[in-house]
KEVOGU-780865 format. One record per residue: residue number from 0; chain; x, y, z of N, C-alpha, C in turn; residue in one letter. Coordinates in nm, 2 decimals. Each point is the difference from the previous one (the first is absolute). Layout:
N
<num = NUM; cadena = A; n.c1 = X; n.c2 = Y; n.c3 = Z; ca.c1 = X; ca.c2 = Y; ca.c3 = Z; c.c1 = X; c.c2 = Y; c.c3 = Z; residuo = a>
...
***
This chain:
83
<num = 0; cadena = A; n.c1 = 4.82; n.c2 = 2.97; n.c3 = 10.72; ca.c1 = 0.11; ca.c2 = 0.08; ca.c3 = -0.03; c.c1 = -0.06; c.c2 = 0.14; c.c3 = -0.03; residuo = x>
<num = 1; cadena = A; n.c1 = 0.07; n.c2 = 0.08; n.c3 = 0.10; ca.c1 = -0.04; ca.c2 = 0.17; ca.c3 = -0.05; c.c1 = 0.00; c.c2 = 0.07; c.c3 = -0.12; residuo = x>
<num = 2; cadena = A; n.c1 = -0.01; n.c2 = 0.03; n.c3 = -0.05; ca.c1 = 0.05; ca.c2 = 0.04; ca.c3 = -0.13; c.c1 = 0.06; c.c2 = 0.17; c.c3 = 0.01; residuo = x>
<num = 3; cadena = A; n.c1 = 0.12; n.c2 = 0.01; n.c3 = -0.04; ca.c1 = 0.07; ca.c2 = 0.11; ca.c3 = 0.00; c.c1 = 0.02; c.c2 = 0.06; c.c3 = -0.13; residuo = x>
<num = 4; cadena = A; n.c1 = -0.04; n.c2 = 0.13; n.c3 = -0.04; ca.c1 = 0.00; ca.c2 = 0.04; ca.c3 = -0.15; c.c1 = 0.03; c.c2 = 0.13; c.c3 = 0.03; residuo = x>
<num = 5; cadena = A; n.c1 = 0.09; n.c2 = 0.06; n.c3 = -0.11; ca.c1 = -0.10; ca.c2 = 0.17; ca.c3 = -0.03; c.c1 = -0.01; c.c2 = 0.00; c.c3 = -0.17; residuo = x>
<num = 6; cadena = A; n.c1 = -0.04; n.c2 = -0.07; n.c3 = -0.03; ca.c1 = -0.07; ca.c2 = -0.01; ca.c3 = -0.17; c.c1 = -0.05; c.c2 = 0.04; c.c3 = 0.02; residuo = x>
<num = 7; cadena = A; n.c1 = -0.09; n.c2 = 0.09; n.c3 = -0.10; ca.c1 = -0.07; ca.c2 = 0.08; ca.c3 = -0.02; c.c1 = -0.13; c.c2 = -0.04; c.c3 = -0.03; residuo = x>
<num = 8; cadena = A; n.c1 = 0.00; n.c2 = -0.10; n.c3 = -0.15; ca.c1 = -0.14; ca.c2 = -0.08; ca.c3 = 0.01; c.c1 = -0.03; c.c2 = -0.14; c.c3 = 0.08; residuo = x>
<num = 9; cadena = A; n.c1 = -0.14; n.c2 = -0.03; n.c3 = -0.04; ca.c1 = 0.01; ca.c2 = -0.16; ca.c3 = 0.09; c.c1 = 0.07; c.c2 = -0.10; c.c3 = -0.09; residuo = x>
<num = 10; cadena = A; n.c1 = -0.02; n.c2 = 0.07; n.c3 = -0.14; ca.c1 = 0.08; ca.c2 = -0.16; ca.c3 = -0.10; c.c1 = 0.16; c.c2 = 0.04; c.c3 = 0.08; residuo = x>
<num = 11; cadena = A; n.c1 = 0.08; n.c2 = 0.09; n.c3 = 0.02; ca.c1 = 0.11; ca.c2 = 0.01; ca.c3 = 0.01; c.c1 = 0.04; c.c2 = -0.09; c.c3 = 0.17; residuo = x>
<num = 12; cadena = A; n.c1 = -0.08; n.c2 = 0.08; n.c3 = 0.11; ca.c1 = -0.04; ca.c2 = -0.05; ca.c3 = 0.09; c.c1 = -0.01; c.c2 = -0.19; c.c3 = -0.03; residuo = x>
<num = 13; cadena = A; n.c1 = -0.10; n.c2 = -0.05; n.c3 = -0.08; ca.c1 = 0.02; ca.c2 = -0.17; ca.c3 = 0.00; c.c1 = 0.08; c.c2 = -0.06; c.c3 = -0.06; residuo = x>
<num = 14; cadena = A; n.c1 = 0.09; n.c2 = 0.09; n.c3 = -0.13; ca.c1 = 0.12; ca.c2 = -0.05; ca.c3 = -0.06; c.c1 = 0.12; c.c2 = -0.04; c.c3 = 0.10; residuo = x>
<num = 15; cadena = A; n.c1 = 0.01; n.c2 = 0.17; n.c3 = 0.10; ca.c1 = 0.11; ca.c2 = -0.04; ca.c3 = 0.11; c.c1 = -0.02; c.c2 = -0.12; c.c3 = 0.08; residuo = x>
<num = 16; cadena = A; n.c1 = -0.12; n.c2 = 0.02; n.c3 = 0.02; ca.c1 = -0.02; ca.c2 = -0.13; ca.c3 = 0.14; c.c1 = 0.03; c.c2 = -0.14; c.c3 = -0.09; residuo = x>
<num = 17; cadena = A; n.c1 = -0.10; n.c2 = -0.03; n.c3 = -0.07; ca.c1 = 0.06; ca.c2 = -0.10; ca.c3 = -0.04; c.c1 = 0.13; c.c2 = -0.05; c.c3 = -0.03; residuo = x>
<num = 18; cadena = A; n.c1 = 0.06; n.c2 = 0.10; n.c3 = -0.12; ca.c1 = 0.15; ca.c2 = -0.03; ca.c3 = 0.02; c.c1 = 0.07; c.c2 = -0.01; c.c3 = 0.12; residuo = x>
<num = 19; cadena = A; n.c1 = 0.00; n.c2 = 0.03; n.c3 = 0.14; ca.c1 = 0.03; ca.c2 = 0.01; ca.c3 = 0.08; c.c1 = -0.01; c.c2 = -0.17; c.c3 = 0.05; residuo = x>
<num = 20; cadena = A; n.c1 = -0.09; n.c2 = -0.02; n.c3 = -0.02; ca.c1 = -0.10; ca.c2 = -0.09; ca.c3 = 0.06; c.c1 = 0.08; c.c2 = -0.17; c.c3 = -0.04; residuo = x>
<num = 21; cadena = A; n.c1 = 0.00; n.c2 = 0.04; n.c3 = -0.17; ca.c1 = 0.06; ca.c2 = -0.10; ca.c3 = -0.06; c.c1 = 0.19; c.c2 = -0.01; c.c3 = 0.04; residuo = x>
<num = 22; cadena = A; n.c1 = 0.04; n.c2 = 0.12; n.c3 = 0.05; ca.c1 = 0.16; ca.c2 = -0.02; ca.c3 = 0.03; c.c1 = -0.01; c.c2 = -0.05; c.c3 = 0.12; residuo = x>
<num = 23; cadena = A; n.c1 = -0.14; n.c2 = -0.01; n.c3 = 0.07; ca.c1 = 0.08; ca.c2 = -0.07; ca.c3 = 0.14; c.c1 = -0.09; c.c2 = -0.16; c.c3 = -0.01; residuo = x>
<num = 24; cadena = A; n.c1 = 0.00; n.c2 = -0.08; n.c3 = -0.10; ca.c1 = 0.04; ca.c2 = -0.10; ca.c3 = -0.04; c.c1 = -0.10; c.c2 = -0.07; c.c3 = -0.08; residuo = x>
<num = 25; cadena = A; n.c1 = -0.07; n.c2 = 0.05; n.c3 = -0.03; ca.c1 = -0.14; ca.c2 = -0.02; ca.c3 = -0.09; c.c1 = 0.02; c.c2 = 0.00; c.c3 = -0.12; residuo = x>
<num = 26; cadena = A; n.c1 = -0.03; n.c2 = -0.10; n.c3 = -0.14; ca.c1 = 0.03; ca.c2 = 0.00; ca.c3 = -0.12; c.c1 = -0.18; c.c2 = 0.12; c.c3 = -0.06; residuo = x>
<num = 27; cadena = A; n.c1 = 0.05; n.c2 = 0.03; n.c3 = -0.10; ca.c1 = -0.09; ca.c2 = 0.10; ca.c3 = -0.07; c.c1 = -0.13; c.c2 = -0.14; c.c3 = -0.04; residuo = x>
<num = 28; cadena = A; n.c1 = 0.08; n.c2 = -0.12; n.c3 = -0.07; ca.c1 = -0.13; ca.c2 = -0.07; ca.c3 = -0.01; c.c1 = -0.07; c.c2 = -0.05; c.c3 = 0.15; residuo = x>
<num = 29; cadena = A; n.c1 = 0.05; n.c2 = 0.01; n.c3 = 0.06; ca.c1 = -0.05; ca.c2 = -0.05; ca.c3 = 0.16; c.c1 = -0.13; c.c2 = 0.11; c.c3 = 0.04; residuo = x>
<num = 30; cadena = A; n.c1 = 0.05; n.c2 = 0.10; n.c3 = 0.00; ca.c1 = -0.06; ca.c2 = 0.12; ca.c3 = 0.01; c.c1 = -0.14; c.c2 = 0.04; c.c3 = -0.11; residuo = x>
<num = 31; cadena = A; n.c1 = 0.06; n.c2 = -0.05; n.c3 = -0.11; ca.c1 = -0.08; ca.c2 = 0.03; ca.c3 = -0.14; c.c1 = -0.15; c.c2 = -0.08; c.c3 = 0.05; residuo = x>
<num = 32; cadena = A; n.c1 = 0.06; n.c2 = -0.15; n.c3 = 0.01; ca.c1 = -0.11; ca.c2 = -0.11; ca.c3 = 0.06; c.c1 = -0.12; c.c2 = 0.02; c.c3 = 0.11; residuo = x>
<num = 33; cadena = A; n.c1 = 0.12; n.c2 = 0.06; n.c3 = 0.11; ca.c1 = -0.09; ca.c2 = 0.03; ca.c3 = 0.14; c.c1 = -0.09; c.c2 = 0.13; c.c3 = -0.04; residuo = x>
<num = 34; cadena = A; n.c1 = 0.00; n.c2 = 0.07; n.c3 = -0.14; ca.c1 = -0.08; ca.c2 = 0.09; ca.c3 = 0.04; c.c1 = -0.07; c.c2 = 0.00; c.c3 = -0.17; residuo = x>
<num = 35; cadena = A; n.c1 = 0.01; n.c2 = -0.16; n.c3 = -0.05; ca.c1 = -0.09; ca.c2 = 0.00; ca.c3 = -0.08; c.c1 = 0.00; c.c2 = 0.08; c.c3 = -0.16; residuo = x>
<num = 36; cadena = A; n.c1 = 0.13; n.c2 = 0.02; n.c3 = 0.01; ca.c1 = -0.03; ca.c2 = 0.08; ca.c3 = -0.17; c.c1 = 0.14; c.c2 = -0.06; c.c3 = -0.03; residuo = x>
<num = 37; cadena = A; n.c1 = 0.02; n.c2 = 0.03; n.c3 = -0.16; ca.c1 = 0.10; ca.c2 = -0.08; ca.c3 = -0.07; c.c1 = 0.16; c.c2 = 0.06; c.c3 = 0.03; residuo = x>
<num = 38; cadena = A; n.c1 = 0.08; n.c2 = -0.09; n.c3 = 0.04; ca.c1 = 0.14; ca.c2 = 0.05; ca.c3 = 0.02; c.c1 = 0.08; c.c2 = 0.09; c.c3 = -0.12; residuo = x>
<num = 39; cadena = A; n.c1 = -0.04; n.c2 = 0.02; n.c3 = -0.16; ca.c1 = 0.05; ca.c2 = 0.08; ca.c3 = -0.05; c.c1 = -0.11; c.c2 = 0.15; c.c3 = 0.03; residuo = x>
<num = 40; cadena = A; n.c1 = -0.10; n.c2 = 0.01; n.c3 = 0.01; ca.c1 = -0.03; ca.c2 = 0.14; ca.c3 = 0.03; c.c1 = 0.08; c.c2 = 0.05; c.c3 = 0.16; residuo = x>
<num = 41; cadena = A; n.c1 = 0.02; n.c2 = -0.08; n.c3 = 0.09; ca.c1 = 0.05; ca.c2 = 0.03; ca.c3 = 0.08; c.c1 = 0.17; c.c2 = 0.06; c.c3 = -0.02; residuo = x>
<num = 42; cadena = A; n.c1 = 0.02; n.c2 = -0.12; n.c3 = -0.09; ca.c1 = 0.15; ca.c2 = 0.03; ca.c3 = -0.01; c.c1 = 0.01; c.c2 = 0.15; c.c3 = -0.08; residuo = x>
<num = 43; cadena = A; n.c1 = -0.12; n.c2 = 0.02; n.c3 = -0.10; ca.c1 = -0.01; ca.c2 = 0.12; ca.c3 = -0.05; c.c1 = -0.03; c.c2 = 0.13; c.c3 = 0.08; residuo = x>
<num = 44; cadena = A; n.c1 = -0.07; n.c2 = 0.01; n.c3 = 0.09; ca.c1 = -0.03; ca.c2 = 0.09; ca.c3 = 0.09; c.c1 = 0.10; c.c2 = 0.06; c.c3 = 0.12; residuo = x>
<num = 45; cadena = A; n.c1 = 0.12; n.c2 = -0.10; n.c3 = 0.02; ca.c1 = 0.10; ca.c2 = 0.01; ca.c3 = 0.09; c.c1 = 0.09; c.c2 = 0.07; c.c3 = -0.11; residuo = x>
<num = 46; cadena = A; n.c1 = 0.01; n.c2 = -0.01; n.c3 = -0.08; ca.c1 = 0.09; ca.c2 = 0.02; ca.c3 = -0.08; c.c1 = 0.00; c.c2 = 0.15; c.c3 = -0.09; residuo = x>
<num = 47; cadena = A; n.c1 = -0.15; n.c2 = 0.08; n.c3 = 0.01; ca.c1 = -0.04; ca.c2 = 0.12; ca.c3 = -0.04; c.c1 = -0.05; c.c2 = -0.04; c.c3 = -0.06; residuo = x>
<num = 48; cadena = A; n.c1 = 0.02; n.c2 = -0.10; n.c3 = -0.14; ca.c1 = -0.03; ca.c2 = -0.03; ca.c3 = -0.12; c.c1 = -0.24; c.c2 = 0.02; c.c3 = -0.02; residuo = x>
<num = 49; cadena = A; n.c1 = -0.01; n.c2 = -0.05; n.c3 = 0.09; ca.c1 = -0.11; ca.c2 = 0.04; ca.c3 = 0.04; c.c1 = -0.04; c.c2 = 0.06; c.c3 = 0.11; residuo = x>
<num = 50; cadena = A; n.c1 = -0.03; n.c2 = 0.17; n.c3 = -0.03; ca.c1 = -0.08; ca.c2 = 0.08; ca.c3 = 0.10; c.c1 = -0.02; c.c2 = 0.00; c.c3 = 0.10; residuo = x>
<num = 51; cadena = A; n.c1 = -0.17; n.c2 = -0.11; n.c3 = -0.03; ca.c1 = -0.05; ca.c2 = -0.02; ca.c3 = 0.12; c.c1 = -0.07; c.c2 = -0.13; c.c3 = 0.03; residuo = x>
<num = 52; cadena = A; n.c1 = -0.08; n.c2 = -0.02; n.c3 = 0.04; ca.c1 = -0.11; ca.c2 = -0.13; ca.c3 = 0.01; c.c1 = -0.10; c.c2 = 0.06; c.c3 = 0.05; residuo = x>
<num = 53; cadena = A; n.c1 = -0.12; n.c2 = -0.12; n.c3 = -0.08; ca.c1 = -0.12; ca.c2 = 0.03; ca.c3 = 0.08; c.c1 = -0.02; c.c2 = -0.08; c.c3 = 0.10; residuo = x>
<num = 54; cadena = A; n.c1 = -0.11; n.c2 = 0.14; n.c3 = 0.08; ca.c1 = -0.02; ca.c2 = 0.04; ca.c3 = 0.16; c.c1 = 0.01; c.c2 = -0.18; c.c3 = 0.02; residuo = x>
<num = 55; cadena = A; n.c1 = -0.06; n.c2 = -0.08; n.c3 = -0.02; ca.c1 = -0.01; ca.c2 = -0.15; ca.c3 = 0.02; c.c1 = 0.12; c.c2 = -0.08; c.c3 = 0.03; residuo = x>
<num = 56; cadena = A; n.c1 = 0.08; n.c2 = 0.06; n.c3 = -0.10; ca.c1 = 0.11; ca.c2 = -0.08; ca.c3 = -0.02; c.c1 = 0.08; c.c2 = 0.05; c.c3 = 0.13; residuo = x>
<num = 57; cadena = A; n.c1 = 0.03; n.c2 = 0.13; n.c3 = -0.03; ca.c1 = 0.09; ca.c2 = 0.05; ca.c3 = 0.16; c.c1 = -0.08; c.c2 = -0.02; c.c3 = 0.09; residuo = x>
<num = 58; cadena = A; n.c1 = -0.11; n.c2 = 0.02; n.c3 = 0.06; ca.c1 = -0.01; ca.c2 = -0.03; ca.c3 = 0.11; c.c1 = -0.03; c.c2 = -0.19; c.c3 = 0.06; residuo = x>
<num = 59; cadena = A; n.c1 = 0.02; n.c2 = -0.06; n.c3 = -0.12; ca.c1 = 0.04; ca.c2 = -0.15; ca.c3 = 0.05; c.c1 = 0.17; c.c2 = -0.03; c.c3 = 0.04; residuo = x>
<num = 60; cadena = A; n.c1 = 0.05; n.c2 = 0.08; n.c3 = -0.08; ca.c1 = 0.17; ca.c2 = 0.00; ca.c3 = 0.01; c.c1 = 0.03; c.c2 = 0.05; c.c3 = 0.15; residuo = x>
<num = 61; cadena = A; n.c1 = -0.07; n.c2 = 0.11; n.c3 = 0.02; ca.c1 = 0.02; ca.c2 = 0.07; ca.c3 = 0.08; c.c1 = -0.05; c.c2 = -0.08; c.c3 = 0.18; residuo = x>
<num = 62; cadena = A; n.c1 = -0.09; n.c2 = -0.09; n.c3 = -0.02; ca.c1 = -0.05; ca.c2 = -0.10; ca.c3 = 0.08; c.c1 = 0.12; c.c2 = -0.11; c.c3 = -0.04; residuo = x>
<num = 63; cadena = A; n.c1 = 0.05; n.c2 = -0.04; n.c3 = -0.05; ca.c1 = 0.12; ca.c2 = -0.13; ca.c3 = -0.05; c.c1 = 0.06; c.c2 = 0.02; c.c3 = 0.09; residuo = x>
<num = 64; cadena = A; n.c1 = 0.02; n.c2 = 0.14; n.c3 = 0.02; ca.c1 = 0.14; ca.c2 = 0.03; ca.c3 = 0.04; c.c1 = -0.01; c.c2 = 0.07; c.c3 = 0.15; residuo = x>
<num = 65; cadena = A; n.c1 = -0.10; n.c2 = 0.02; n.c3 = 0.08; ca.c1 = -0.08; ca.c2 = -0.01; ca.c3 = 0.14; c.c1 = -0.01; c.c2 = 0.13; c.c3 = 0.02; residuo = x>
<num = 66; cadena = A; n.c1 = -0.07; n.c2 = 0.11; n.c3 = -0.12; ca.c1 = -0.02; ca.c2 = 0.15; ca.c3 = 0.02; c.c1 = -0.08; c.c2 = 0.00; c.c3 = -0.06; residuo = x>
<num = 67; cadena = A; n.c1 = -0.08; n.c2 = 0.18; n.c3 = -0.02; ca.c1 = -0.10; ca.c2 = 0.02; ca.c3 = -0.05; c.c1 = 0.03; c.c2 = 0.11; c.c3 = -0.07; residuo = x>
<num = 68; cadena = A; n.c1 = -0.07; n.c2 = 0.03; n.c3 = -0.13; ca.c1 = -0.02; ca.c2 = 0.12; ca.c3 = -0.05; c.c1 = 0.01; c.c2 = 0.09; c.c3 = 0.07; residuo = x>
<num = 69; cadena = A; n.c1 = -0.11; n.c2 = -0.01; n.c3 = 0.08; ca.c1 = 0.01; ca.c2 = 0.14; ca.c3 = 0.08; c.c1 = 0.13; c.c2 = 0.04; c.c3 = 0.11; residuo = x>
<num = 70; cadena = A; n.c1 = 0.03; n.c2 = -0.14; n.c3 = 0.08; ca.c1 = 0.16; ca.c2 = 0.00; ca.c3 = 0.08; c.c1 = 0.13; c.c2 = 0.10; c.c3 = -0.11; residuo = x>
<num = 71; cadena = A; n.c1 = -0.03; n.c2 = -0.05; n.c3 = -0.15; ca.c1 = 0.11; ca.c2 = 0.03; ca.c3 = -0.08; c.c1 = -0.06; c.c2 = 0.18; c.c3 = -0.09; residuo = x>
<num = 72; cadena = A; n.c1 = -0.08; n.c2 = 0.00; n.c3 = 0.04; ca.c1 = -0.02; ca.c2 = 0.16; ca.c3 = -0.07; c.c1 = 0.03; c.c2 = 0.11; c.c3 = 0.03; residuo = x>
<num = 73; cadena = A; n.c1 = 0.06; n.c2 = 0.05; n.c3 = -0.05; ca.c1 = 0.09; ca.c2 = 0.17; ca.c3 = 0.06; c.c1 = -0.09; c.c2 = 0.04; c.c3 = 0.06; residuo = x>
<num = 74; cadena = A; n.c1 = 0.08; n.c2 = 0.05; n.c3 = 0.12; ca.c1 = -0.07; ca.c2 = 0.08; ca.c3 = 0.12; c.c1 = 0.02; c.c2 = 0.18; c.c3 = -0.10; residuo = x>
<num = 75; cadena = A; n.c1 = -0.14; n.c2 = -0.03; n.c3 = -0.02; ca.c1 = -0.01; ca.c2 = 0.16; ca.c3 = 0.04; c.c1 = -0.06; c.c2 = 0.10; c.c3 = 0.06; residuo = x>
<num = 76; cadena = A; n.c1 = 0.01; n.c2 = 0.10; n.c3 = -0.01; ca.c1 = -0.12; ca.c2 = 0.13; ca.c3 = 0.11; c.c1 = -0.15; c.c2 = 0.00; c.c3 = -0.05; residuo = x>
<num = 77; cadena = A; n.c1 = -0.09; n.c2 = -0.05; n.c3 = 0.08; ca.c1 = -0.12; ca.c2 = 0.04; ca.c3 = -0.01; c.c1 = -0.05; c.c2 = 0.13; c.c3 = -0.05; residuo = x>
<num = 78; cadena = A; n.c1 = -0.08; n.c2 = 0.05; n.c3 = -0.09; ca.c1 = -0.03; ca.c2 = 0.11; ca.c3 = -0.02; c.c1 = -0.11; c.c2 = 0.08; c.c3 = 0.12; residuo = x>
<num = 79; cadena = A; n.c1 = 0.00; n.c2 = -0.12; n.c3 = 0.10; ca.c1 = -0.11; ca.c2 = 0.05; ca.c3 = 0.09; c.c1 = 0.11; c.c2 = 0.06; c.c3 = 0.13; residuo = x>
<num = 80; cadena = A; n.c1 = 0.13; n.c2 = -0.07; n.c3 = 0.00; ca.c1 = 0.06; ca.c2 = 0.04; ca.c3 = 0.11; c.c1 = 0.02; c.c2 = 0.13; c.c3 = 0.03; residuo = x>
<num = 81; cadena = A; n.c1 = 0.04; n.c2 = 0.03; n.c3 = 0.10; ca.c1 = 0.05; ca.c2 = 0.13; ca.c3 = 0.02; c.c1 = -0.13; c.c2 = 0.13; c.c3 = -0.01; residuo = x>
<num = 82; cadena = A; n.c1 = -0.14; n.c2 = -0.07; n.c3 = -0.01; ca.c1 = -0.13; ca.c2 = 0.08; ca.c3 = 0.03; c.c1 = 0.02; c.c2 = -0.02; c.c3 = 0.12; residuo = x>
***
């Protein structure tokens, strides 16, 4: 699955996807499981209540759920571009 965002950070960027992820039929403990960390930080993380996660934790969620960190990180302009 592609991942479509314009979040600004990556935590925002893996909050959408996942929520996204879990409305097309996936339970949060399903998800929590396949990517290895406990269903209330997850449920806390979707919810704002927690920030962010560490790098570990999201990029196993972010594998749960068949993307990458870097698939889900705001595109932005190179500081090299446009040399």
């Amino acid at each position: 699955m592609a991942p479509k965002t314009t979040a600004t950070t990556i935590d925002d960027a893996l909050r959408s996807f996942v929520a996204d992820y879990v409305k097309a039929g996936r339970t949060i403990t399903a998800v929590a499981e396949a990517a290895g960390i406990g269903q209330p930080a997850l449920s806390k993380f979707l919810s704002g209540a927690q920030k962010t996660l560490k790098l570990e934790n999201a990029e196993a969620l972010a594998n749960a759920c068949g993307t990458t960190l870097k698939q889900l990180a705001p595109k932005t302009p190179s500081p090299l571009e446009g040399e």
